[in-house]
VOBA-1610 file (N, C-alpha, C; in pm, whole numbers, padded with zeros to 5 digits, always signed):
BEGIN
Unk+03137-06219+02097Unk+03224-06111+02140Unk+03143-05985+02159Unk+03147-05895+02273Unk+03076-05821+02318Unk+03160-05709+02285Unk+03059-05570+02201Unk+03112-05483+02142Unk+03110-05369+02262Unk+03206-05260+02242Unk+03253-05156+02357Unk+03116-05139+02421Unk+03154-05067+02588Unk+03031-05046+02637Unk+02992-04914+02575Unk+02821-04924+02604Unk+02743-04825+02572Unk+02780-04703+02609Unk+02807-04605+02539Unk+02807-04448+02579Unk+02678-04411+02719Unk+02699-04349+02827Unk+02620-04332+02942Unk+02560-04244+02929Unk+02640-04133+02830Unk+02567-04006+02803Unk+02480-04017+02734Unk+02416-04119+02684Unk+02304-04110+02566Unk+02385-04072+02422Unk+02292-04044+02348Unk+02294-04004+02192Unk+02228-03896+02145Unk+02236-03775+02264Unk+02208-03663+02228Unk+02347-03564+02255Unk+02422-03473+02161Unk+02549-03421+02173Unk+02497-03308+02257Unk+02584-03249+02311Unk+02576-03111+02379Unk+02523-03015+02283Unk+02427-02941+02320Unk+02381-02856+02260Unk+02344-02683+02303Unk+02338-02572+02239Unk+02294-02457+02336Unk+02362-02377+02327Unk+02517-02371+02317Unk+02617-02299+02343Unk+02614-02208+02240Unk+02515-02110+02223Unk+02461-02008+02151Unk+02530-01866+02185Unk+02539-01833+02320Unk+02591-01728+02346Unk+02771-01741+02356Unk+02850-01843+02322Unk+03001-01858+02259Unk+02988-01835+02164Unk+02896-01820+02073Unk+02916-01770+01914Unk+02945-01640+01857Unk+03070-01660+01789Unk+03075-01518+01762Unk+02974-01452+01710Unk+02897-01533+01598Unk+02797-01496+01528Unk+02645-01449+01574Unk+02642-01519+01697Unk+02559-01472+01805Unk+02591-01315+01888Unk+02648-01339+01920Unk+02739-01191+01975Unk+02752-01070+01871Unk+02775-01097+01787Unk+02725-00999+01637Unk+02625-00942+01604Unk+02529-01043+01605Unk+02413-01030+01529Unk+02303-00972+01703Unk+02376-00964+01778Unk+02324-00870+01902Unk+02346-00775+01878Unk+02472-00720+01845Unk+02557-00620+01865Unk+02470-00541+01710Unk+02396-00633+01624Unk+02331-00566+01466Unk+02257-00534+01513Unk+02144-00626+01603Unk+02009-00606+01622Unk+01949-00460+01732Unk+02097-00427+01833Unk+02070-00327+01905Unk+02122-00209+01827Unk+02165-00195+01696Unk+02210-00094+01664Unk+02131-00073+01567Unk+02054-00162+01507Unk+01909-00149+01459Unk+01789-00082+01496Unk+01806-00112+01598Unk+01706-00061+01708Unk+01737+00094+01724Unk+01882+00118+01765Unk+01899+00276+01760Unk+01928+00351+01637Unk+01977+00275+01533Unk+01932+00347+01385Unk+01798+00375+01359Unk+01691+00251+01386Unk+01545+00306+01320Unk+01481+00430+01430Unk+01537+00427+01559Unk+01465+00524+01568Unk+01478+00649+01557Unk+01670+00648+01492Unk+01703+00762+01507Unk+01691+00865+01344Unk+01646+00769+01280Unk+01638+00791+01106Unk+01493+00770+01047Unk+01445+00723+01140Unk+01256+00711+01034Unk+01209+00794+01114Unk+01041+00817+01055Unk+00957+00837+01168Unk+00893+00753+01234Unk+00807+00783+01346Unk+00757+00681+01431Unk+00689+00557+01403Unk+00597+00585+01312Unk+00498+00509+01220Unk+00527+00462+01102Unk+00665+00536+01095Unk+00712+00408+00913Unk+00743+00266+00955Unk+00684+00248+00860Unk+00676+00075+00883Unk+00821-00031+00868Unk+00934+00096+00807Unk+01070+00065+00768Unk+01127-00041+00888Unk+01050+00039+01040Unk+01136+00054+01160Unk+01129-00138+01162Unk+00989-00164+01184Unk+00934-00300+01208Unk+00997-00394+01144Unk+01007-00311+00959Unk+01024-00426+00943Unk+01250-00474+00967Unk+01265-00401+01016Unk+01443-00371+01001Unk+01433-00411+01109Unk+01397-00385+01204Unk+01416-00408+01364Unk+01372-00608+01353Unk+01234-00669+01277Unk+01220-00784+01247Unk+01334-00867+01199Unk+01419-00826+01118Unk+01467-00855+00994Unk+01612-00875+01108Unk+01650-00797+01206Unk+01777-00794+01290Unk+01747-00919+01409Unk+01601-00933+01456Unk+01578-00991+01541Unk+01552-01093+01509Unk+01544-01176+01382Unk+01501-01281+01304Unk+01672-01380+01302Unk+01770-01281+01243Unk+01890-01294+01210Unk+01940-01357+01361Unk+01905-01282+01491Unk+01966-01317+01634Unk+01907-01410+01633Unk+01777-01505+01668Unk+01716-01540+01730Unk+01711-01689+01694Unk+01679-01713+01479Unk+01757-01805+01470Unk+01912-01871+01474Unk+01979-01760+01526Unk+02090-01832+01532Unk+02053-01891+01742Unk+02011-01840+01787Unk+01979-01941+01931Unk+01872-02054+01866Unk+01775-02020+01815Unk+01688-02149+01777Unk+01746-02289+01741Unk+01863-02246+01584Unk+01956-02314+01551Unk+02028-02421+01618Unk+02113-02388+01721Unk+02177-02384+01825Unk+02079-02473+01913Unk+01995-02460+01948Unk+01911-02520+02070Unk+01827-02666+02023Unk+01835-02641+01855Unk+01789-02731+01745Unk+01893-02873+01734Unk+02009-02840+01789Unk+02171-02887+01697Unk+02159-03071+01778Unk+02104-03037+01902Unk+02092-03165+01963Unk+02029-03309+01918Unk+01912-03273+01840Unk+01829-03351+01763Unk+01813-03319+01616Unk+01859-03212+01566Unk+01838-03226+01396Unk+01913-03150+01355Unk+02050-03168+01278Unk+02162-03133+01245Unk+02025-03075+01118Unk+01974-03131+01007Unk+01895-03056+00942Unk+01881-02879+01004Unk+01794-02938+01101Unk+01677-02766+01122Unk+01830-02702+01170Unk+01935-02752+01217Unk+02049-02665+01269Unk+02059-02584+01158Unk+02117-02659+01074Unk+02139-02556+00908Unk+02045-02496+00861Unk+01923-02538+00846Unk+01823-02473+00806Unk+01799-02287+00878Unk+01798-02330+01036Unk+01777-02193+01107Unk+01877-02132+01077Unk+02014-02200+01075Unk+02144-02090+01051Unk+02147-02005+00948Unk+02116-02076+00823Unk+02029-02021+00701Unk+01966-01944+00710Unk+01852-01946+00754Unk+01741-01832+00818Unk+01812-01737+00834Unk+01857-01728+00956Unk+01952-01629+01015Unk+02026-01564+00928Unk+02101-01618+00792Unk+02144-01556+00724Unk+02114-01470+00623Unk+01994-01510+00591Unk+01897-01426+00500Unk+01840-01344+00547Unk+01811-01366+00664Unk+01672-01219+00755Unk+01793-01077+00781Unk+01949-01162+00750Unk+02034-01024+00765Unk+02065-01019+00628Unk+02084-01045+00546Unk+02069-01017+00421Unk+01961-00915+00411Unk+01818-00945+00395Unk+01758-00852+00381Unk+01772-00752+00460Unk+01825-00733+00586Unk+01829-00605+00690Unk+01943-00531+00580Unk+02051-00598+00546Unk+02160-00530+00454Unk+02097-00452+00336Unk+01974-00506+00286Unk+01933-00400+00168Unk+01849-00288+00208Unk+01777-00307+00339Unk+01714-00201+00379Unk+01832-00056+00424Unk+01928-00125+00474Unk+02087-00024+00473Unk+02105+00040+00406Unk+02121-00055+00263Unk+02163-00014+00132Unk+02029+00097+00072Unk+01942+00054+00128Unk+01816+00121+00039Unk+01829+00276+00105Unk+01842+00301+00202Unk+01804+00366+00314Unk+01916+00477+00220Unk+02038+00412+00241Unk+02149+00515+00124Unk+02123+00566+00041Unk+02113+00490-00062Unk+02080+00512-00171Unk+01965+00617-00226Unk+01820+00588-00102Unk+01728+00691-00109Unk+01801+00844-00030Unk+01896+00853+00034Unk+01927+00935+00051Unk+02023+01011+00019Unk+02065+00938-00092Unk+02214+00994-00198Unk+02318+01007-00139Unk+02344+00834-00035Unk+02457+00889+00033Unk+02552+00771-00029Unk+02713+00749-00012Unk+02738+00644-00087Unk+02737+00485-00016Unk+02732+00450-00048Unk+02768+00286-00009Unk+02948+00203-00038Unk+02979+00239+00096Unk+03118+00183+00094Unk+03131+00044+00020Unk+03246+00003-00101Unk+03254-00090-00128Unk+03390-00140-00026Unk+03461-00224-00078Unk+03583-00340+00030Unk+03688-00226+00071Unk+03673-00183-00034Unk+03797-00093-00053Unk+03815+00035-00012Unk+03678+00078-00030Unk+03693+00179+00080Unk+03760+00190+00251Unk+03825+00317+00236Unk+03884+00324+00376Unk+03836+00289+00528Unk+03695+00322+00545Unk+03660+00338+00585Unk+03539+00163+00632Unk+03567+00084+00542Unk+03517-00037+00536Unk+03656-00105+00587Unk+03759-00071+00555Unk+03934-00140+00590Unk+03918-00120+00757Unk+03922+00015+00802Unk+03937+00068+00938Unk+03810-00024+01023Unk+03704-00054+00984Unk+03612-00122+01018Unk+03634-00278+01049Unk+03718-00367+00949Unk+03725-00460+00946Unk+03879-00496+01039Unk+03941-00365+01084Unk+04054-00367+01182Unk+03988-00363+01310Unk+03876-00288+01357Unk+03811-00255+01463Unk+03743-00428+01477Unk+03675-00478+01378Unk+03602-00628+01404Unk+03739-00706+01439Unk+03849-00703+01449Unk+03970-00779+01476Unk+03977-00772+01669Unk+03875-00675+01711Unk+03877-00678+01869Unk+03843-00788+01932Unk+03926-00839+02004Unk+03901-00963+02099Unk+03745-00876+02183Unk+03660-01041+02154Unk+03553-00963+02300Unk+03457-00870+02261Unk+03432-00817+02140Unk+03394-00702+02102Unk+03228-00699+02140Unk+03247-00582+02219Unk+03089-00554+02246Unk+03032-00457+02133Unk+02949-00385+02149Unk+02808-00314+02110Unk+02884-00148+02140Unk+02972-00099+02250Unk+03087-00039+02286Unk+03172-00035+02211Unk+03261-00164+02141Unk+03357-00164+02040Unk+03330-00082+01944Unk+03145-00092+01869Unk+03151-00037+01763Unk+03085+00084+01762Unk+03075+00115+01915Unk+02979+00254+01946Unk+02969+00385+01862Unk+03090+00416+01820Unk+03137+00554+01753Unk+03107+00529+01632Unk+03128+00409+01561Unk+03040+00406+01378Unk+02943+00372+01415Unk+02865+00306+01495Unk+02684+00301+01492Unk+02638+00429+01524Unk+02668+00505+01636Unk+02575+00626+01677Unk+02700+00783+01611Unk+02735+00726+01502Unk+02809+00855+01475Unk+02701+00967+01425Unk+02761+01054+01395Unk+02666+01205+01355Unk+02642+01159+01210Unk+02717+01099+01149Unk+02696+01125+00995Unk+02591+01013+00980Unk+02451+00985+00910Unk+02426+00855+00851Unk+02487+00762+00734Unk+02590+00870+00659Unk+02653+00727+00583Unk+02729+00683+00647Unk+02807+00685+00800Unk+02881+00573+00871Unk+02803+00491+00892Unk+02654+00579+00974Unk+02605+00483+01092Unk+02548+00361+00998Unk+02495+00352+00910Unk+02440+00273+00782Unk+02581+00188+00748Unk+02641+00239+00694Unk+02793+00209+00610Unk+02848+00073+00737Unk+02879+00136+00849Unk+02898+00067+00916Unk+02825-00108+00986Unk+02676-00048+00959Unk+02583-00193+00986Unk+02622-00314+00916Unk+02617-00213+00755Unk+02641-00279+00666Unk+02776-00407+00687Unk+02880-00321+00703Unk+02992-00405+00751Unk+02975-00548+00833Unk+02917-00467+00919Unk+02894-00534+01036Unk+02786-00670+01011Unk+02688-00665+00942Unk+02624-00771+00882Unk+02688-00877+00788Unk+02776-00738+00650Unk+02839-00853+00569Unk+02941-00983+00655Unk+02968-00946+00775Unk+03092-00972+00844Unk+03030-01116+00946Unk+02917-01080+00997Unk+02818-01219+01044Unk+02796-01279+00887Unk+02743-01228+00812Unk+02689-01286+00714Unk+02803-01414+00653Unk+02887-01331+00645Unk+03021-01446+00543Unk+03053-01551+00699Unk+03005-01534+00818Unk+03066-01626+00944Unk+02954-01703+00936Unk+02826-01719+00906Unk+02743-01782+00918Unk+02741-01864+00804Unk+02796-01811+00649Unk+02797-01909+00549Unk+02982-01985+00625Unk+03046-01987+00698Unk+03126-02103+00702Unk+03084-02163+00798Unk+03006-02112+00925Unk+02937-02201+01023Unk+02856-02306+00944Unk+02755-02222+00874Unk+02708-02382+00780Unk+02813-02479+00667Unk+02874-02449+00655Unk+02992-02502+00565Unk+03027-02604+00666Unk+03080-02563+00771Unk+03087-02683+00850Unk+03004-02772+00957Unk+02883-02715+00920Unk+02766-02814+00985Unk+02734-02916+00892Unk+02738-02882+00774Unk+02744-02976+00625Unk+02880-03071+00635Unk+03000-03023+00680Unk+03079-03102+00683Unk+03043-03225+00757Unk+03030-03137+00916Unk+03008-03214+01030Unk+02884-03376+01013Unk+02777-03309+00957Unk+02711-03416+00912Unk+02747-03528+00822Unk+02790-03459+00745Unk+02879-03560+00646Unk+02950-03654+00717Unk+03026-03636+00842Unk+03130-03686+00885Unk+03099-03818+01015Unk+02958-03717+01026Unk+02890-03798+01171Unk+02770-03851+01170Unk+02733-03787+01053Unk+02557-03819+01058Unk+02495-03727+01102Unk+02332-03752+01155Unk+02261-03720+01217Unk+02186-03804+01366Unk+02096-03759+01401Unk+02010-03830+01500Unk+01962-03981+01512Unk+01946-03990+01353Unk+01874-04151+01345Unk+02056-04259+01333Unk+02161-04164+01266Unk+02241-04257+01311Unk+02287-04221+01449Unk+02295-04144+01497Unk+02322-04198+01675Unk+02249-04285+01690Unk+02070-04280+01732Unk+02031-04367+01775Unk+02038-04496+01739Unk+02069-04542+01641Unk+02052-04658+01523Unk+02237-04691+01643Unk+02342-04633+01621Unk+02446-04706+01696Unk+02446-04691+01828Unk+02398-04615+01894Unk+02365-04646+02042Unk+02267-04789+02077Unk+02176-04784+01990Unk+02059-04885+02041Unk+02172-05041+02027Unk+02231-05029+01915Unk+02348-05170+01862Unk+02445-05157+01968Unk+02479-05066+02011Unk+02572-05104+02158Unk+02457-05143+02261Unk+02380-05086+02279Unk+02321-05197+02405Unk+02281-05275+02366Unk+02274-05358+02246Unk+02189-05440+02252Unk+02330-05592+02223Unk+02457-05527+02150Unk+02516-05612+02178Unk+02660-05615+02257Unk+02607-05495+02401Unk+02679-05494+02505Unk+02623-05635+02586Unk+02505-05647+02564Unk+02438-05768+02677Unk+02469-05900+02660
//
């Protein structure tokens, strides 16, 4: 008895779709406001800038790596997503540090101003525009206060994106079982 025919598409899933991510779209929207925080708060030559501006572009970049990874190793998928989550982690303490050295406060949940923030992240679509007025505001405890948000907010989307890449594997496997049941359909399609 000859088992279903072989899948045509192969045993590699669609992969790439990096720029549908919200978390992708975020962590743009961190990394360019990174970019106009360090230059608008250090000096030229502090090394703060490099390493914050690194630390934003680390956070974007594995989440495309991730993503471009997902086709062949559900592993390195989680692994880079991971990445990604930590390189904004640390961008979050350079925030926090940045405050703190400057005796300004650090919004906790409850603050108002973290609430009004997390109503504004409720925008369908939200560009770099959405959050224009708390990134380039006059005061630095928004423009900071606000990153902050804005990171914790990828940050907690990237720990359920991996939550369910862990599921997903669980559920499907990986690479060696595709190939392992693709190769058993052709071999006892014939």
């Amino acid at each position: 008895m000859k088992e279903e025919k072989p899948n045509a598409t192969g045993f590699i899933p669609p992969h790439g779709g990096y720029k549908n991510l919200i978390t992708y779209q975020k962590s743009e929207i961190i990394y360019d406001g990174t970019i106009y925080f360090t230059k608008r708060f250090f000096q030229k030559y502090d090394r703060t800038i490099d390493q914050m501006v690194q630390a934003a572009r680390s956070g974007k970049q594995n989440i495309v790596e991730a993503s471009m990874a997902s086709g062949t190793s559900k592993e390195m998928e989680i692994k880079l997503t991971n990445v990604a989550r930590a390189s904004l982690e640390e961008l979050k303490i350079d925030y926090q540090d940045f405050l703190r050295t400057n005796k300004l406060p650090i919004w906790d949940k409850e603050h108002k101003l973290t609430t009004r923030f997390r109503e504004l992240n409720r925008t369908p679509n939200a560009t770099y525009a959405t959050y224009k007025r708390a990134i380039e505001n006059e005061q630095p405890e928004i423009c900071a206060n606000s990153m902050i948000c804005l990171i914790n907010i990828v940050s907690y989307l990237l720990a359920q994106q991996i939550k369910s890449l862990e599921m997903a594997f669980m559920n499907e496997g990986g690479l060696k079982e595709r190939m392992t049941k693709a190769r058993l359909q052709i071999r006892n399609y014939r």
